[in-house]
C-alpha positions in Angstrom: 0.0 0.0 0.0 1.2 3.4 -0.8 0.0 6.6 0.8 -1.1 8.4 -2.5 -1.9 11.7 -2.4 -2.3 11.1 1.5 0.4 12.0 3.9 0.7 8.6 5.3 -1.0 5.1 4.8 -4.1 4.7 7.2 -4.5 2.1 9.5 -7.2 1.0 12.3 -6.3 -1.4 15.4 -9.2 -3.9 14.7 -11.6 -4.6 11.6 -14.4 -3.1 13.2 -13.3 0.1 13.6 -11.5 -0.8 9.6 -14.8 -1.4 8.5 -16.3 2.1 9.9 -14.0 3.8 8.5 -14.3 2.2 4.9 -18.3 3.0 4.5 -17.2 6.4 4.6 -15.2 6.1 1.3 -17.8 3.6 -0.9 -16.8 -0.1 -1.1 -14.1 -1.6 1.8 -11.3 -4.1 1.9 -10.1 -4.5 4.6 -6.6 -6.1 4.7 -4.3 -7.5 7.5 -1.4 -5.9 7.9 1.6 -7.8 10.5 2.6 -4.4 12.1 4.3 -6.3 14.4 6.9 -7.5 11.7 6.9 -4.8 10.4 7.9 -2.9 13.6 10.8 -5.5 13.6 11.5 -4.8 10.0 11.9 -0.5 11.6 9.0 0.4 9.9 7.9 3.8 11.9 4.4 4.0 13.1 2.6 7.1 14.3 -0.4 7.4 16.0 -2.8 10.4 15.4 -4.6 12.5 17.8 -7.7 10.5 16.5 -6.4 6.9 17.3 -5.6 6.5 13.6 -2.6 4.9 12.7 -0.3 5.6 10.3 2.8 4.9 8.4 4.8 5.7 5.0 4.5 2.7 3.2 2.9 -1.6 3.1 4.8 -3.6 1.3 3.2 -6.8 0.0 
């Protein structure tokens, strides 16, 4: 996943809260992401004021 015209990639700490968020932008996929290998791997993560997650980049 790439962040596109966003600032960072988006991410929510369960699939319900995925899903919310997802309505708001027409059809949702919700994919698993390993964060915990990828904190491993030194991926950064942020968290936003709003609980959201985020980082620069997924890779496959």
């Amino acid at each position: 996943m790439i962040k596109g015209s966003r600032h960072h990639v988006h991410l929510s700490g369960d699939p319900v809260t995925a899903r919310q968020v997802g309505k708001r932008h027409g059809s949702t996929i919700i994919l698993q992401v390993l964060a915990r290998e990828m904190h491993w791997d030194e991926y950064t993560f942020f968290q936003s004021a709003n609980g959201v997650w985020l980082t620069d980049f997924v890779t496959a």
